[in-house]
C-alpha positions in Angstrom: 19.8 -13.3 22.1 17.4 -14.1 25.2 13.7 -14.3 25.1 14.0 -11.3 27.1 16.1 -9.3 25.4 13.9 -9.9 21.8 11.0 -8.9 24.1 12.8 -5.7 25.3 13.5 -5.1 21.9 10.1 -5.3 20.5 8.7 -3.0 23.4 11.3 -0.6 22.5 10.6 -0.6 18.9 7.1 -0.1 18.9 7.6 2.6 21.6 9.7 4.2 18.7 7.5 3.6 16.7 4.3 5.4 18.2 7.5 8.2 19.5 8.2 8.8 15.6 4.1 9.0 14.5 3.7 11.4 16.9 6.5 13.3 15.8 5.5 12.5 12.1 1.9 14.2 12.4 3.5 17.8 14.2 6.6 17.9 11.9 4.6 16.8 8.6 8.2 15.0 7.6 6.8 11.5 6.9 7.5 8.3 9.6 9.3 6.1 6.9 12.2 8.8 6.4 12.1 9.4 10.3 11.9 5.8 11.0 14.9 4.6 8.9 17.1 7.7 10.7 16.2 6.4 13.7 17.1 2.8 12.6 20.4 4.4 11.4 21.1 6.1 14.8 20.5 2.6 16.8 23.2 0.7 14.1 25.8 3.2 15.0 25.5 2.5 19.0 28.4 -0.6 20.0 27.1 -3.8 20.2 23.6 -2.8 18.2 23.6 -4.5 15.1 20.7 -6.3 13.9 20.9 -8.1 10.5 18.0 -8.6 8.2 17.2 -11.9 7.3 15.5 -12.0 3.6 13.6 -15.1 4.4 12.5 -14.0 7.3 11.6 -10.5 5.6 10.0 -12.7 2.5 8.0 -14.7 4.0 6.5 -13.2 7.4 6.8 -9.6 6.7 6.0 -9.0 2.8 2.7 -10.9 2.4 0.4 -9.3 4.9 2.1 -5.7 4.2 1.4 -6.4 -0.1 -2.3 -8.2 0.9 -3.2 -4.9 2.9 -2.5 -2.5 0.2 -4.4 -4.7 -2.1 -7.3 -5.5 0.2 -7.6 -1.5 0.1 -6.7 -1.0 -3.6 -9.3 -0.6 -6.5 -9.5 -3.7 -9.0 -11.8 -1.6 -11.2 -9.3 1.3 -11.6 -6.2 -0.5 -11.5 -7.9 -2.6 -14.5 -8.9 0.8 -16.2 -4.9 1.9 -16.0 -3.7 -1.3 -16.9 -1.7 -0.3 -19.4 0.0 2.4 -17.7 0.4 0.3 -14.4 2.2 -2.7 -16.3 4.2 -0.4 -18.1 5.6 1.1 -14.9 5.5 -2.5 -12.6 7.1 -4.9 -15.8 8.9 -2.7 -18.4 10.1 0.0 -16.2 11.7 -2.6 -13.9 13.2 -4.7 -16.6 14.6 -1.5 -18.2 16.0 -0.1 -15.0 17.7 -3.7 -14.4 19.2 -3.5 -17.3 19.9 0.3 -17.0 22.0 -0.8 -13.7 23.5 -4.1 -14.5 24.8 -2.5 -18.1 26.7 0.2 -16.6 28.4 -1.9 -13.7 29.6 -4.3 -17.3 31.0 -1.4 -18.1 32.5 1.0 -16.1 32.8 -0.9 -12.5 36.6 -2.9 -12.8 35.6 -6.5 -12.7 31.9 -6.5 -12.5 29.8 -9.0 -14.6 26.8 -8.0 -16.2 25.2 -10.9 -14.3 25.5 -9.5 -11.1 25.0 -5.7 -12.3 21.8 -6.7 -13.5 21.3 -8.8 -10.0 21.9 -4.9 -8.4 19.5 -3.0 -11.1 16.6 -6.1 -10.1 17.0 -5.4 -6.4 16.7 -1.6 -6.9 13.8 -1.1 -9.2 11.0 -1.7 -7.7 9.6 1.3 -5.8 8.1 0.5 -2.1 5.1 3.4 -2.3 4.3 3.0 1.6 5.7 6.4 1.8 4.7 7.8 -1.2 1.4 6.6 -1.1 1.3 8.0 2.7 2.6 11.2 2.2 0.5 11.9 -1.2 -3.1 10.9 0.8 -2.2 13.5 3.3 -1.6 16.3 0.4 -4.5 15.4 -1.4 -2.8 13.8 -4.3 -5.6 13.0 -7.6 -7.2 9.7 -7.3 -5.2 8.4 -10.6 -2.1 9.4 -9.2 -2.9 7.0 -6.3 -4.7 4.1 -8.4 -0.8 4.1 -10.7 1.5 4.2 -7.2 -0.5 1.6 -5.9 -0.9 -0.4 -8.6 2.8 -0.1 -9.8 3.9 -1.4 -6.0 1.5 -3.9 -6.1 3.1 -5.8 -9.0 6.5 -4.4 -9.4 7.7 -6.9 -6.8 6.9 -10.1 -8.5 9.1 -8.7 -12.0 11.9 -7.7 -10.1 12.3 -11.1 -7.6 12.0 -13.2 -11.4 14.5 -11.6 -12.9 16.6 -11.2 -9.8 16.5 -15.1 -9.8 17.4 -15.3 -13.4 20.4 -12.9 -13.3 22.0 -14.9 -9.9 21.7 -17.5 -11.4 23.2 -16.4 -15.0 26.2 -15.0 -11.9 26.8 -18.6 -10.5 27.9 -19.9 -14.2 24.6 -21.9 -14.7 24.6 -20.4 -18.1 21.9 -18.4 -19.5 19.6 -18.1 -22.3 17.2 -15.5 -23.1 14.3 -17.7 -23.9 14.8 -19.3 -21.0 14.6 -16.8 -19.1 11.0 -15.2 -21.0 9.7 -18.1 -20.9 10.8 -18.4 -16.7 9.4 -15.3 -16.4 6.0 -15.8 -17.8 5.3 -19.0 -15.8 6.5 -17.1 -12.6 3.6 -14.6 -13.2 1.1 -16.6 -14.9 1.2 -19.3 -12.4 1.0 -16.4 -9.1 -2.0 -15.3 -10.6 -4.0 -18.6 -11.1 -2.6 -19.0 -7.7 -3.4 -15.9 -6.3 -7.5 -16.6 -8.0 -7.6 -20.3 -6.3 -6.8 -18.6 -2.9 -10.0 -16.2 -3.4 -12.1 -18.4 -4.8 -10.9 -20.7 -1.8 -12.0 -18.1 0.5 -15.5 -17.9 -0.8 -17.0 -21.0 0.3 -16.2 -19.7 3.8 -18.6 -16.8 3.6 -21.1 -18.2 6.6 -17.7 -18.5 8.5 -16.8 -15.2 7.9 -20.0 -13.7 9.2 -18.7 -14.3 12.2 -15.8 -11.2 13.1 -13.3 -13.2 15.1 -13.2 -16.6 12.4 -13.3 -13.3 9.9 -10.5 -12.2 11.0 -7.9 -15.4 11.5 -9.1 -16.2 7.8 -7.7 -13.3 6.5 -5.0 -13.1 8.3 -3.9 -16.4 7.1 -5.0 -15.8 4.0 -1.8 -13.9 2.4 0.3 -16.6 3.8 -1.8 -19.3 1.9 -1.5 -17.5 -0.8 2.3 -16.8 -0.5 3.1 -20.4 0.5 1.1 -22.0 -2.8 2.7 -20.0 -5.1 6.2 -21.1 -3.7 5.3 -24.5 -3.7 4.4 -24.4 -7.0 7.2 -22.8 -8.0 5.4 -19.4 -9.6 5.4 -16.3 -8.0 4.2 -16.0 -4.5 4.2 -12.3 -4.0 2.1 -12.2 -7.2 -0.2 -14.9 -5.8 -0.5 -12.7 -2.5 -0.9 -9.5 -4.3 -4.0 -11.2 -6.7 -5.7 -12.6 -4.1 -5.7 -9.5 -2.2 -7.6 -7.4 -4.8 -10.1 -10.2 -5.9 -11.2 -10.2 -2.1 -10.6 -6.7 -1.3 -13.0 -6.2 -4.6 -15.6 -8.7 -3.5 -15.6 -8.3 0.3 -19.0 -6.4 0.5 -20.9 -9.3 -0.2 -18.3 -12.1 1.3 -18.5 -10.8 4.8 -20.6 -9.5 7.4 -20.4 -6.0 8.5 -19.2 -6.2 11.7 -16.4 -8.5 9.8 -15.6 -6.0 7.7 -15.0 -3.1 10.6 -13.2 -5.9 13.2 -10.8 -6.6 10.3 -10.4 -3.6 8.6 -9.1 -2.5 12.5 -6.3 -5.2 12.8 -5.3 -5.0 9.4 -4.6 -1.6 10.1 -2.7 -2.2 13.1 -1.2 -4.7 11.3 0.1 -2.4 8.8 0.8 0.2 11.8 3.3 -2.0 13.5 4.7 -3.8 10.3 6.0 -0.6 8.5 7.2 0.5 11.4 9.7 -2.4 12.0 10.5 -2.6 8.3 11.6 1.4 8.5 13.6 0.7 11.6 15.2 -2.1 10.2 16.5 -0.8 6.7 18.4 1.9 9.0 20.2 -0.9 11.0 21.4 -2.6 8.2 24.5 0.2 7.8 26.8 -2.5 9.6 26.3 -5.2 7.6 27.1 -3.2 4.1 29.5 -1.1 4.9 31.5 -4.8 6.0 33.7 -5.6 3.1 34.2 -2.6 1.4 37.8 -2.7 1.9 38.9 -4.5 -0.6 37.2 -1.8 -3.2 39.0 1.5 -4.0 37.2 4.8 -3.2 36.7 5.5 -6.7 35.4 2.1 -7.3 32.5 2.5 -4.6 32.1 5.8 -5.4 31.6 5.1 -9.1 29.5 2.1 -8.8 27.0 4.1 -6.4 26.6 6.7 -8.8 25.9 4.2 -11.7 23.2 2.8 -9.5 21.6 6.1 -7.5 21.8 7.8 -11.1 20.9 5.1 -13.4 17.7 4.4 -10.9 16.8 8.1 -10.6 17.3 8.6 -14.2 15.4 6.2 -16.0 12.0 6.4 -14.4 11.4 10.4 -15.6 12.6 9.5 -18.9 10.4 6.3 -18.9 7.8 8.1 -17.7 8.3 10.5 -20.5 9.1 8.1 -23.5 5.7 6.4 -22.6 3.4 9.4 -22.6 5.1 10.5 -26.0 3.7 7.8 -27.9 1.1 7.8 -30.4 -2.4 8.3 -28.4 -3.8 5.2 -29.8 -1.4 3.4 -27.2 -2.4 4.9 -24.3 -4.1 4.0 -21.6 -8.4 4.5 -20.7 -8.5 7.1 -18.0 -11.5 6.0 -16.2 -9.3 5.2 -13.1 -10.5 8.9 -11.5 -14.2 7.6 -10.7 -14.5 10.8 -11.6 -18.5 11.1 -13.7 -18.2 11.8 -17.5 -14.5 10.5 -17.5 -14.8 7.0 -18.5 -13.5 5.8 -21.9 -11.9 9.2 -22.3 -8.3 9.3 -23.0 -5.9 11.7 -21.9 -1.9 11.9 -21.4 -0.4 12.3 -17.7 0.9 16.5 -17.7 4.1 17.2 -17.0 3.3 18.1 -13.2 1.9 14.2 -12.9 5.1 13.0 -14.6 7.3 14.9 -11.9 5.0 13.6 -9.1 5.3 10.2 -10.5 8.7 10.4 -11.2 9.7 11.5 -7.6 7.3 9.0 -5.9 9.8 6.0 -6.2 11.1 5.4 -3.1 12.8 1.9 -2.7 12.0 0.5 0.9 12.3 -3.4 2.4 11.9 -5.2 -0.5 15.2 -4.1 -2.2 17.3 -4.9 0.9 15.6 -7.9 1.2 16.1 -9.2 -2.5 20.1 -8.3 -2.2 20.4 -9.8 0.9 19.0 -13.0 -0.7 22.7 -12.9 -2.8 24.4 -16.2 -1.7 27.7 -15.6 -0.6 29.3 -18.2 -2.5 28.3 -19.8 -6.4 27.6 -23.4 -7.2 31.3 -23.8 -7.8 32.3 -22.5 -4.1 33.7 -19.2 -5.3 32.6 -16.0 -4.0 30.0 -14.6 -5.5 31.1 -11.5 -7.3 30.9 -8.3 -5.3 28.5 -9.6 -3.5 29.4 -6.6 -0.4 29.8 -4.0 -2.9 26.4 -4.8 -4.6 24.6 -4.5 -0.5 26.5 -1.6 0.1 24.8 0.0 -3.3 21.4 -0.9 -2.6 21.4 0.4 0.7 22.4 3.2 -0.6 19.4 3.7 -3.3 17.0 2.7 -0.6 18.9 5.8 2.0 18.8 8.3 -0.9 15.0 7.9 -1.8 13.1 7.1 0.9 14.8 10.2 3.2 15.3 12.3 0.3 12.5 11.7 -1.9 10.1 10.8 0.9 11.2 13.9 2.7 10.6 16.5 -0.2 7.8 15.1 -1.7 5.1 16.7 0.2 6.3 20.2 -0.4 7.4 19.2 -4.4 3.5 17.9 -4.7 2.2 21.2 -2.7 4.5 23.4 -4.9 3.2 21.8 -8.4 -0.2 22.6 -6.9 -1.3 19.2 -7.6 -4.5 18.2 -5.8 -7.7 16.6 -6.1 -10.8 18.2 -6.4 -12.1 17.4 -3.0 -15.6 19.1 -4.1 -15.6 17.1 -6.9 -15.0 13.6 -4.7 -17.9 15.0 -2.5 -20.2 15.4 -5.2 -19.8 12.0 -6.2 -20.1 10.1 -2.7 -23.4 12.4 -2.6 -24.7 11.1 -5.6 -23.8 7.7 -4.1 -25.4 8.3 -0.8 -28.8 9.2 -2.6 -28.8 6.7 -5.2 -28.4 4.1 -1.7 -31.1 5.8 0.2 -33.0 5.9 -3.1 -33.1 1.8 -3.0 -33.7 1.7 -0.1 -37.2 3.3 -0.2 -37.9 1.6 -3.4 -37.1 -1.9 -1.6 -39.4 -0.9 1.1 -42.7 0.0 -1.3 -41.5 -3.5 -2.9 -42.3 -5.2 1.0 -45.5 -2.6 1.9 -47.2 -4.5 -1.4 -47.1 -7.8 0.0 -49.6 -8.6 2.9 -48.2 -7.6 6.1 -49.7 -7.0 9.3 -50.6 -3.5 11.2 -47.4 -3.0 13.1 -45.2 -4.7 10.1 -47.2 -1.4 8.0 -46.1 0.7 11.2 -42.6 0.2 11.1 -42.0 0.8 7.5 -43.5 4.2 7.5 -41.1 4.4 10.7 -38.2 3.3 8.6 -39.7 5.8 5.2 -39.7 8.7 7.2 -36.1 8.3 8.7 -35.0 7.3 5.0 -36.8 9.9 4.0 -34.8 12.4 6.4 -31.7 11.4 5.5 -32.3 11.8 1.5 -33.5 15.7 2.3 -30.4 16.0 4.3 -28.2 14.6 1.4 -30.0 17.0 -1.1 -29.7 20.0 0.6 -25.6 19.2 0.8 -26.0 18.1 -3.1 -27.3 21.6 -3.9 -24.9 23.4 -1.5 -22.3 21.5 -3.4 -23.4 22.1 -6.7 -21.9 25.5 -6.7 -19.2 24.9 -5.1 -15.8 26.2 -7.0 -13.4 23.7 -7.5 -11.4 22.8 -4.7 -12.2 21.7 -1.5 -15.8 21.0 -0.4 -17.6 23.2 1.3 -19.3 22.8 4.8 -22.1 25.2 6.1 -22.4 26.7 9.5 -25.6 24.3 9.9 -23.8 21.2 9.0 -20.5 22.0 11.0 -23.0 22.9 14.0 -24.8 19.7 13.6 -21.9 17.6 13.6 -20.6 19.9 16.6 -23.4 18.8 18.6 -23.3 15.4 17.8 -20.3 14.3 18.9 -21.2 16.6 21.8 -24.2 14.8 22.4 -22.2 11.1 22.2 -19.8 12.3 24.6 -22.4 12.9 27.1 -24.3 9.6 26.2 -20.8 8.0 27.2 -20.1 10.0 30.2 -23.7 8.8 31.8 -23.6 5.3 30.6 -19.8 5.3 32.8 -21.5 7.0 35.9 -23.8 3.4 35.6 -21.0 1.1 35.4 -19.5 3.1 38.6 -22.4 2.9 40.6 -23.3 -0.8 40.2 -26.4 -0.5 37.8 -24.5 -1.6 34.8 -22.4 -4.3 34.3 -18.9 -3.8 32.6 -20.6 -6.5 30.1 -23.8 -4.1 29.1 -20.8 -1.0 29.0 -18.5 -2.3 26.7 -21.8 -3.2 24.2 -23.4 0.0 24.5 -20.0 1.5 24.1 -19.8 0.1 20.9 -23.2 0.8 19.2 -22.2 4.6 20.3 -18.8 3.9 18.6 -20.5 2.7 15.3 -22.7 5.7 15.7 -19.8 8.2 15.8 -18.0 6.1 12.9 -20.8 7.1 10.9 -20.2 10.7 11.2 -18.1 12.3 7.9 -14.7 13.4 9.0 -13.4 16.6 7.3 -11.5 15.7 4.8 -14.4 12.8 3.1 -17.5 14.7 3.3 
């Protein structure tokens, strides 16, 4: 393929991809289900096919798509649900695995347990992009969110060990259990001492980081540092990624600048943008490559060996789910994860509505194509390895099923349970935090009007009091509007939608005159483009709707 012809195909793609957003936000069916039947489309044109390479997919595509989610994930809540997010990203994987590889044993003609398990590894871990998308834009409770993120966040690292142990238990390099634990154990504990030396590393660089453009290659490179030391040292690189997002994610208000943290916070999102789009697109052009082969197996062979592995998957997280929360409460996990006030320490069971939204929000994405596609196609000893098509074929198949079907109803299953957060509630709380800010801030200026300071330093902090000062009254008067609000969303009164009305009203214009400048020659493009931006940082200020 050309240089060309790749480039065509990017273009293409990502006009796709903006094509499919567009059609995303009016439908309200989410992009990654629309993506991937796109992708599927484009694989049954002649001449289409585009395989996936794992390696590639591994190595270029994973990291900086696991060290955005945990850049913007909570360390403090995901520590809170510990419990509960462990259970779900190491047990509930090994269990499904097992699930899986124990019924190909049995009722697939021929299949090893080896490679069954193999299958069950590839297809346990849950890719939440979609989830995690489609639940933000229903409102979805903040713990719901903190134990999808945090479950997709690690689940990766268990199912990639034990994948590894299980092919190679297939290739007849024997096997043994403590081997395997104790594999296992070094995998994780070494990608998280790995994932901390990569944040750690990062600190030193703070003055560097200061500045937005050396802000922003660090972290891009940072995931693949991360990623390419935990190879190296033969532990768990998506682990390492994953750890090193969250520590810097949790630290990155004090170990970079501000205009850092907006320039990066931008491409990362872009980053993300583009990256899940081409992943989505590419799991539906993979029907080519695993429908080849199936010939040699009967109907009732594929047929029975997809059930086993759509059923077994779908199957065993509910009843997971609801083993877990049936257990003594002694065993269960702190709430706290809410950041709701008055919640911490308290312990409570999910409700049968959260089990059903959890339970439905396991969509399998990139990562379980990637990992079976990882299957050599031949053992140590130079024979095939076993079922090596039927077991891509399979996979595929789990990924098609949940991330169109379950990614498709799971907006309207969340909507019908009437599961939401209390968006007066989150309002509330961001108040609180608002005043408690502006609150140190006035203290920290009576702290500087004590020392000795000259007339016009005395001047301009009574300017700076009085414009504090303004924006706590503001922030009490919405504190007591929202103290009796009624559970549900937050309310907003004509005052405050008229101020923020006229506002962006009053922005516009300021933009509007500062272009009739540039256009007549009194301002150069250079003086537009950095006025632009301090009204651009002004409107960014503004609350939208939905985080008052």
């Amino acid at each position: 393929m050309g240089v060309e012809t790749v480039l065509l195909l990017v273009l293409a793609s990502v006009a796709v991809i903006i094509a499919v957003h567009a059609l995303a936000e009016r439908s309200g069916l989410p992009a990654a289900a629309l993506l991937t039947v796109v992708g599927l489309g484009y694989a049954l044109l002649p001449s289409a096919e585009i395989e996936l390479d794992p390696e590639l997919v591994l190595t270029l595509i994973l990291p900086p798509l696991l060290y955005s989610a945990a850049l913007e994930s909570s360390l403090v809540a995901i520590r809170r649900n510990i419990r509960t997010v462990v259970s779900l990203s190491v047990l509930l994987v090994l269990v499904t695995a097992l699930v899986v590889g124990t019924g190909f044993a049995l009722f697939v003609t021929g299949a090893t347990l080896a490679a069954g398990i193999a299958l069950g590894a590839a297809v346990a871990p849950p890719d939440p992009v979609a989830a995690l998308a489609v639940g933000r834009k229903v409102g979805l409770p903040p713990r719901l969110i903190t134990l999808i993120q945090g479950e997709g966040l690690l689940n990766d690292a268990t199912a990639l060990t034990i994948l590894t142990v299980a092919v190679t238990a297939a290739q007849g390099d024997g096997f043994s259990t403590p081997a395997a634990i104790g594999q296992f154990l070094l995998a994780a504990v070494g990608g998280v001492l790995a994932g901390l030396a990569v944040a750690f590393g990062v600190r030193p660089l703070r003055r560097l980081r200061r500045d937005p453009l050396t802000s922003n290659a660090i972290s891009l490179a940072t995931p693949f540092v991360a990623y390419l030391l935990g190879e190296s040292l033969h532990v768990s690189g998506v682990l390492a990624v994953v750890v090193a997002g969250l520590v810097i994610g949790h630290n990155n208000a004090s170990w970079a600048s501000g205009a850092s943290r907006l320039q990066t916070n931008a491409v990362w999102r872009l980053v993300n943008f583009l990256l899940e789009g081409f992943v989505f697109l590419l799991i539906g052009q993979q029907l080519p490559a695993v429908v080849r082969g199936l010939d040699e197996y009967s109907t009732g062979t594929v047929v029975t060996a997809s059930l086993i592995t759509v059923g077994g998957m779908l199957l065993v997280r509910p009843l997971w789910l609801l083993l877990t929360e049936s257990l003594p409460q002694s065993l269960h996990t702190r709430l706290g994860g809410s950041g709701e006030p008055g919640e911490q320490g308290r312990v409570r069971r999910l409700s049968g509505r959260e089990i059903v939204v959890l339970s439905w929000a396991g969509t399998r994405g990139v990562i379980s194509l990637a990992a079976i596609f990882t299957l050599p196609e031949v053992t140590s000893d130079g024979e095939p390895f076993p079922d090596r098509s039927l077991l891509l074929f399979c996979a595929f198949l789990a990924v098609l099923v949940t991330l169109v079907g379950q990614g498709v109803t799971f907006a309207p299953l969340v909507r019908a349970l009437g599961l939401r957060a209390d968006r007066a509630d989150q309002a509330r709380l961001r108040n609180h935090a608002r005043i408690a800010s502006v609150e140190a801030a006035l203290a920290q200026l009576d702290d500087l009007a004590t020392e000795e300071c000259s007339h016009v330093e005395g001047e301009t902090l009574d300017v700076l009091r009085s414009q504090l000062r303004t924006r706590l009254e503001g922030y009490r008067k919405r504190m007591d509007m929202l103290a009796d609000a009624e559970p549900g969303d937050a309310p907003m009164s004509p005052q405050y939608e008229a101020a923020l009305k006229y506002r962006r009203a009053a922005l516009d214009a300021q933009r509007e005159e500062l272009l009739r400048w540039r256009d007549a020659g009194r301002l150069p493009d250079e003086g537009l483009r950095s006025l632009t931006r301090e009204l651009d940082h002004e409107e960014g200020r503004l609350p939208a709707r939905t985080f008052r």
